[in-house]
C-alpha positions in Angstrom: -121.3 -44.3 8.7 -123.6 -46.0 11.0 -122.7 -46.3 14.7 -122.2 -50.1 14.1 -120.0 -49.8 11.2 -117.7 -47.0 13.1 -118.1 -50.0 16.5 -116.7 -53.1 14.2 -113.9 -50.8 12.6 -112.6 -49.6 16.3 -113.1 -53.5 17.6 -110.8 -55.0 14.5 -108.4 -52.2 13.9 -107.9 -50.1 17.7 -106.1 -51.2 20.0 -108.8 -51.8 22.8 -106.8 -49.0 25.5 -110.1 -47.4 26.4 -113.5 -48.3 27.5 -116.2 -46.4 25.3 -119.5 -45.5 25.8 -121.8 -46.5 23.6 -121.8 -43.3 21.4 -120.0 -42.1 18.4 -120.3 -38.1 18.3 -120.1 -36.8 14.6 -120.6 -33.1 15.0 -121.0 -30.0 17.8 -121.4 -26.3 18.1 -121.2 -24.6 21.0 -121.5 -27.0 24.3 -124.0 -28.9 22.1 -123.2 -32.3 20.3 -124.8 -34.6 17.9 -124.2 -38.4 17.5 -124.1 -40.2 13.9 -128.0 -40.9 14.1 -128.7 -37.2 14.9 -129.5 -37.4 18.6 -128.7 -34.5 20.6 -126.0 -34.3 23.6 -125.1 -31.6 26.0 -121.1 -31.4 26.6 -120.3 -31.4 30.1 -116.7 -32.7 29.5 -115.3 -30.8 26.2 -113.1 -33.7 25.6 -112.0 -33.8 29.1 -111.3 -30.2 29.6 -110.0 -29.7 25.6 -112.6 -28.0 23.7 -112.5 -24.5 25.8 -114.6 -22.5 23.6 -116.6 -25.3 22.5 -117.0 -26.9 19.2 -116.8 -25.4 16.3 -116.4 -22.2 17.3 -115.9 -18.9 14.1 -113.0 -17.4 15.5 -110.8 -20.5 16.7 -112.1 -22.3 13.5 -110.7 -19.2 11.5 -107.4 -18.8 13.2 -107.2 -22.8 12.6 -107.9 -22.1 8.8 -105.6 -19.3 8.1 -103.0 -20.8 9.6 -103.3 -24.0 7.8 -103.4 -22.3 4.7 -100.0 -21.0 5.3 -97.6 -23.1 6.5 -98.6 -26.2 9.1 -95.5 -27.4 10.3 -91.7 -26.5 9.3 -90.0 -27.9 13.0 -87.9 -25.9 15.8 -85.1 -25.2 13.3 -86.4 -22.2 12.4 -88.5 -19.6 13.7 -92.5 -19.2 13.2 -94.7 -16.1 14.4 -97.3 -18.3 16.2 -95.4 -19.9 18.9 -93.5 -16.7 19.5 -96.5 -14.9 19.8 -98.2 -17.6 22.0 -95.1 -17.8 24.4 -95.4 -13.6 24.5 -98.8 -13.8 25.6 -98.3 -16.3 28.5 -95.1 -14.5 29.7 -96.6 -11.1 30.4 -100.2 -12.0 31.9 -98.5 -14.8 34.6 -94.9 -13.0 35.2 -93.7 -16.7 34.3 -90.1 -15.4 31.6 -89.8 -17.9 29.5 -91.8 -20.7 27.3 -91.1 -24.2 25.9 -93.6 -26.0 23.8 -94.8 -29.7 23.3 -97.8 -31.5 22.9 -99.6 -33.2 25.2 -100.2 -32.2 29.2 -98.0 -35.7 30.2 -94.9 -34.3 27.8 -95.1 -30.5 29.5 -94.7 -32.8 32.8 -92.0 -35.1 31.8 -90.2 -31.5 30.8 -90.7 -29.9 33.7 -89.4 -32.8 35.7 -86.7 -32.7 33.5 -85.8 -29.1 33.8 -85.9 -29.1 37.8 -83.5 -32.3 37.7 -81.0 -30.6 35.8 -81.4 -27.0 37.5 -80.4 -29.1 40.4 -77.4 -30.9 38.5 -76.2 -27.4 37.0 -76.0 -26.4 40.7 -75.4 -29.1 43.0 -74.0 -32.0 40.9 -75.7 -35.7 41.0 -77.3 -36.8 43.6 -80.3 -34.3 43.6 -83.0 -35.3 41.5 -85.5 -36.6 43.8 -89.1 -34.6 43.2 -91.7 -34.9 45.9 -95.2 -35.3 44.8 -99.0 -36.0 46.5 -100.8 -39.3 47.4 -103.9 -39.2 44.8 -102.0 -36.7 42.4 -102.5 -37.9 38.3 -99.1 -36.1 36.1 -99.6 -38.7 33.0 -99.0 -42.1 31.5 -95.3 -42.3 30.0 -93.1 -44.3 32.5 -91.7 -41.0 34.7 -94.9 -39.5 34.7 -96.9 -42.3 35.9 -93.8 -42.9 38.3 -94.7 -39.3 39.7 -98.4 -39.6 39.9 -99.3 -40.0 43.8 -101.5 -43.6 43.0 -100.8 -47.0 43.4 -103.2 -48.3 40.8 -101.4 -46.5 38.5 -98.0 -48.1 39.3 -98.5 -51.3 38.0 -97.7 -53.6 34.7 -94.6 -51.2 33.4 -92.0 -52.2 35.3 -89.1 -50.7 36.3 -90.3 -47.2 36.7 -88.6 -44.6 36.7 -86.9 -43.9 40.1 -86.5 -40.6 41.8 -90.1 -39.7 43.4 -91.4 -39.8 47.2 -95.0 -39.1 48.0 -96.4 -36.9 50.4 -100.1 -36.4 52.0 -101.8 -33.4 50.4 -102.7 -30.6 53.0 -100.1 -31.9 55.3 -97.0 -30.2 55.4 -95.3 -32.4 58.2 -95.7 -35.3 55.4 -93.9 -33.4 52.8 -91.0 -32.3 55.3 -91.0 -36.3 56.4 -90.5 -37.7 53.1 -87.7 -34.8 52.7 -83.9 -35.2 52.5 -80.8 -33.9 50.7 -81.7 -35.9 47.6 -84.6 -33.4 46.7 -84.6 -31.1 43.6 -88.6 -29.9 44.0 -91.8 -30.5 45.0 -94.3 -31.0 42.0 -98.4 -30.6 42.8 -101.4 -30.2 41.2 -103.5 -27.0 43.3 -106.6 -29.1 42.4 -106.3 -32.9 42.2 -108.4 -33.6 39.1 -108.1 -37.4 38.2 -108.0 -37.8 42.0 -111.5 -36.3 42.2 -111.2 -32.6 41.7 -110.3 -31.9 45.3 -108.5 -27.7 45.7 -105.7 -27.9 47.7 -105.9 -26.2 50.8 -104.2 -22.0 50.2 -102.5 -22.0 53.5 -100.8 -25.8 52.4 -100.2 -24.4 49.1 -98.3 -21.4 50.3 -96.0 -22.9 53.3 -94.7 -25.8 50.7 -93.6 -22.4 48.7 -92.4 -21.3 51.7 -90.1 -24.8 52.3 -89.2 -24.7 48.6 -87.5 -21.2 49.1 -86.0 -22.6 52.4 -84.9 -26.0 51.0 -83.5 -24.3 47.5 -86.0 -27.0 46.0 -88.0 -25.7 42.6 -92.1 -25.5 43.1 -93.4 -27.1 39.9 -97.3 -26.3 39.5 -99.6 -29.0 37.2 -101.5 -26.8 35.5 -102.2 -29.2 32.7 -106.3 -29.3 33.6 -106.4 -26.3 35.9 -105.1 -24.1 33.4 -106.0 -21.8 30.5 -109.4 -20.7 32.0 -110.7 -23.9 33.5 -110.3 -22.5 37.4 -111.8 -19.1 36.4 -107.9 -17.4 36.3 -105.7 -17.8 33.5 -103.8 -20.2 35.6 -104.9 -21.6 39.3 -101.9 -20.6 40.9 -102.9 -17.1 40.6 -105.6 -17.6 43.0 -103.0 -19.1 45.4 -101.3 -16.4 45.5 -97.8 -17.8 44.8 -95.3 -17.4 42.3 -93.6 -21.0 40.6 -90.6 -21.5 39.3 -92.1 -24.3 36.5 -95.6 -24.6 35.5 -96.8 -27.4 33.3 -100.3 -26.1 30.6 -101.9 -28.5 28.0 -105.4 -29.4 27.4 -107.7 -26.5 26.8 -104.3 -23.7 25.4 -105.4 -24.9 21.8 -108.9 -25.2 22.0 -108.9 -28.6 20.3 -105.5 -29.5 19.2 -102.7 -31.1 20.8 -100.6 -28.6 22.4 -98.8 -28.0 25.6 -95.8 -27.2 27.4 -93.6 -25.7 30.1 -93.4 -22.0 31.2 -90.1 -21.1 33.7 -89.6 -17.9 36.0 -86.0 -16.0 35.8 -84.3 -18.5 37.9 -85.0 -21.4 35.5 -85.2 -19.7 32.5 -82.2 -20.8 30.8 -81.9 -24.7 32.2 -82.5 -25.9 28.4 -79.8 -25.3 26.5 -79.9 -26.1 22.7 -80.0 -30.3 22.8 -80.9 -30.9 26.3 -84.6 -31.4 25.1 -86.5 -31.1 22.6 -89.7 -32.4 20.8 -90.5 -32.5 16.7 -94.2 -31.1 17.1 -93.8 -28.9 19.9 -94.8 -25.0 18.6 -96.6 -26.5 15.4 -97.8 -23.1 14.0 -101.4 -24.4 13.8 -101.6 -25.4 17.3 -99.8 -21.9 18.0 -102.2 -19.9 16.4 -105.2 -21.7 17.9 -103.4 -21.1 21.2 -103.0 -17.4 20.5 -106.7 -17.5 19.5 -107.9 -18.9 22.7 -105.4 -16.8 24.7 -107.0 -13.6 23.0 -110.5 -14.4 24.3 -109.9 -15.1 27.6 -109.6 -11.7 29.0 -111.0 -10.5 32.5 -114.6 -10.5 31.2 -114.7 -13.5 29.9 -112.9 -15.1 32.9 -115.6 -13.6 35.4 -117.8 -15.4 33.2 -116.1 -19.1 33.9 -116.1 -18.3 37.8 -120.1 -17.1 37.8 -121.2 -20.3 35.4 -118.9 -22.5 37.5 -120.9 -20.9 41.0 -124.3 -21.4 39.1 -123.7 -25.1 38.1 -122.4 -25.5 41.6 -124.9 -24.5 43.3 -127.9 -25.5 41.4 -126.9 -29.2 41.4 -126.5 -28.9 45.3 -130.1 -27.6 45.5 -131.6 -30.6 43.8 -130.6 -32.6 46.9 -130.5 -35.4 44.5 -130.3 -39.1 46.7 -127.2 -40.2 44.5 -125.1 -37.1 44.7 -123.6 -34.9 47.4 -121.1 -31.9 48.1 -119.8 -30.3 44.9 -115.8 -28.6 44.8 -113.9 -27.5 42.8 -113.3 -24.1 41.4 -114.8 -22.1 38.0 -115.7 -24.6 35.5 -113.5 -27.6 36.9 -116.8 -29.3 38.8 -116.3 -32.3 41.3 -119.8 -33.6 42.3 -119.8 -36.5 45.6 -121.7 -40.0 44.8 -123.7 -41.8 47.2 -126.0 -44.6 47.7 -125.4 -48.1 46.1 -124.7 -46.9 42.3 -121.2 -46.4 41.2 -120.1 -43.0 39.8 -119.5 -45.2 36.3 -123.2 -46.0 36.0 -124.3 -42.7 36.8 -122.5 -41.5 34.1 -123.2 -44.2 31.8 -126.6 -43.5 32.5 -126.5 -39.5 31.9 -125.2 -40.2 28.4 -128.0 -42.5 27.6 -129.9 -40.0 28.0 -128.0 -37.1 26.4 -125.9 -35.4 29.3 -121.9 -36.2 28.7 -120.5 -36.2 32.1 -116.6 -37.9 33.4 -115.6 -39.5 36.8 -113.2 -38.8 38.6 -111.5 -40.4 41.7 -114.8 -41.6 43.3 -117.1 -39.6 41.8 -118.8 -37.2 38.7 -117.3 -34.7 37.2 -118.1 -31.6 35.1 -115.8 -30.2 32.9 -117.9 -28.4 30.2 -116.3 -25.8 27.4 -116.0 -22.4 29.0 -118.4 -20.8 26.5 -121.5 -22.9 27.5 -124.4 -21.0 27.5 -127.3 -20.3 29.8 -129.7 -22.3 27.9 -126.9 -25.1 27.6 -125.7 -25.1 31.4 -129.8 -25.4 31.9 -130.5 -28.4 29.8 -127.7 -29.8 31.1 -128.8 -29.7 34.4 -132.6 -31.0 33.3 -131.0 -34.3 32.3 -129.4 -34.6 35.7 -132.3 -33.9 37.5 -134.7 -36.0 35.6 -132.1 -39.1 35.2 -131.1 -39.3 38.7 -134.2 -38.2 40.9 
């Protein structure tokens, strides 16, 4: 099909919930993509932090396959090696005890928010579900999640949301303890705000609100729904925080493509769901499960050092072009947040980078790089050609 013929289908048939650029990608390898008149794109955003070891890659493709060829969906009624063997892998390399599997990074939230308000009921009674979140935080778009995301432009058109959330100011602990009282259940965060413009939480911030939560009795629920699986350069961020949660949220890149997600609990929260308290049809879909255990088998320590030395490299070579449009960089392994300046928006920056073959996001108020975590040398340096030549 021709770009226009795919552009009039989506105009009569979609539902017109996203703005589009004007590309329509047929096929990838690698960080490398190719659009339906065979023009050439380099990946900075694997599908906003999805595609972690890039497209079309053997072994994921292969796990995918085998899988499919077996059994592709058969529901939590019974039992299925993938997601067992999925949940055994996360367990022992975070020290997290126990898994539960969904679909999408917004449904791991809504769990965990979930699980901490009824940890609280089992315990207290009613009366306790209030969860704390950040000013500029993103946790999803169904009615509780967008409730608990720390941004008023999000809080609009849905009405009533859900109640039962009080923000505070990231990197201030006297605005969490402000906003505090005996109605609070947990405090939920993201260690880098990624929607809000990939801004890392300060560690000594992180590590006193653990500190309150073991005071308070209040679980520490940990976003890791875009930090996770690799992105940050650890398995999960919080290991470079050097904390220990009690719920931690995963989605996104765990299935290298497919939708899968979910909720990992320490020993404390471990048994919270009971058999009916939640549940989800597709959650633990063996497909997903295997591609999950795939990507989980690759990301060893190796492979991880890798993420944290490409993440330096792009870091630091986009800083060295001292381009007049862009700033600062932060962020940490391959999660890239990249300041905008000057009179252009970060929206036509990026439109213009794909025009001319660089596939870049926003985020908060400026760019954003998020390539797959197997981008290659020669990739990351094309990549950063197009910047250069497009915005010098």
């Amino acid at each position: 099909m021709t770009f226009e013929e795919i552009k009039n289908l989506d105009e009569q048939y979609v539902m017109h919930s996203y703005g589009r650029f004007p590309v329509a990608i047929d096929h990838g390898r690698g960080a490398t993509l190719w659009d339906v008149n065979g023009r050439e794109y380099i990946d900075f955003t694997s599908g906003i932090g999805v595609t972690s070891l890039g497209h079309a890659d053997e072994g994921w493709l292969k796990a995918v396959a085998d899988q499919a060829g077996k059994l592709a969906h058969i529901s939590n009624l019974f039992y299925t090696a993938p997601y067992a063997l999925a949940a055994q892998a996360l367990c022992t390399r975070t020290g997290m005890a126990n898994v539960m599997f969904a679909n999408s990074g917004a449904e791991g939230n809504e769990a965990m928010i979930k699980l901490a308000r009824k940890w609280s009921f089992d315990k207290y009674g009613k009366g306790r579900g209030t969860v704390i979140t950040l000013h500029n935080s993103f946790h999803g778009r169904t009615i509780t999640t967008l409730a608990a995301t720390g941004q008023d432009k999000f809080h609009n058109y849905f009405f009533p949301f859900t109640e039962g959330f009080r923000y505070a100011d990231a990197n201030d602990l006297d605005s969490v303890e402000a906003v505090a009282g005996h109605d609070v259940c947990a405090v939920m965060m993201e260690l880098v705000q990624g929607e809000g413009g990939v801004l890392p939480l300060e560690q000594e911030f992180v590590q006193k609100v653990a500190d309150l939560c073991a005071k308070r009795d209040w679980l520490l629920l940990i976003d890791e729904v875009q930090t996770g699986v690799g992105r940050t350069g650890t398995l999960f961020a919080f290991q470079q925080y050097n904390i220990q949660p009690d719920v931690v949220s995963f989605a996104k890149g765990i299935a290298g493509g497919l939708p899968f997600g979910g909720v990992m609990a320490n020993e404390k929260c471990k048994a919270v769901f009971s058999p009916g308290t939640h549940g989800t049809t597709f959650g633990g879909n063996p497909i997903a499960a295997a591609a999950a255990c795939h990507v989980l088998e690759r990301l060893d320590d190796v492979f991880l050092a890798q993420v944290r030395e490409k993440g330096a490299y792009l870091r630091a070579q986009v800083e060295e072009m001292n381009l007049p449009c862009l700033g600062k960089t932060r962020g940490l392994g391959l999660m890239i947040g990249i300041e905008v300046k000057g009179d252009k928006s970060n929206q036509e920056l990026a439109a213009k980078l794909i025009e001319n073959g660089l596939l870049v996001l926003t985020a908060g108020p400026g760019l954003r790089f998020l390539p797959p975590l197997t981008i290659t040398q020669e990739e990351m340096d094309k990549g950063l050609a197009i910047l250069r030549e497009t915005l010098s």
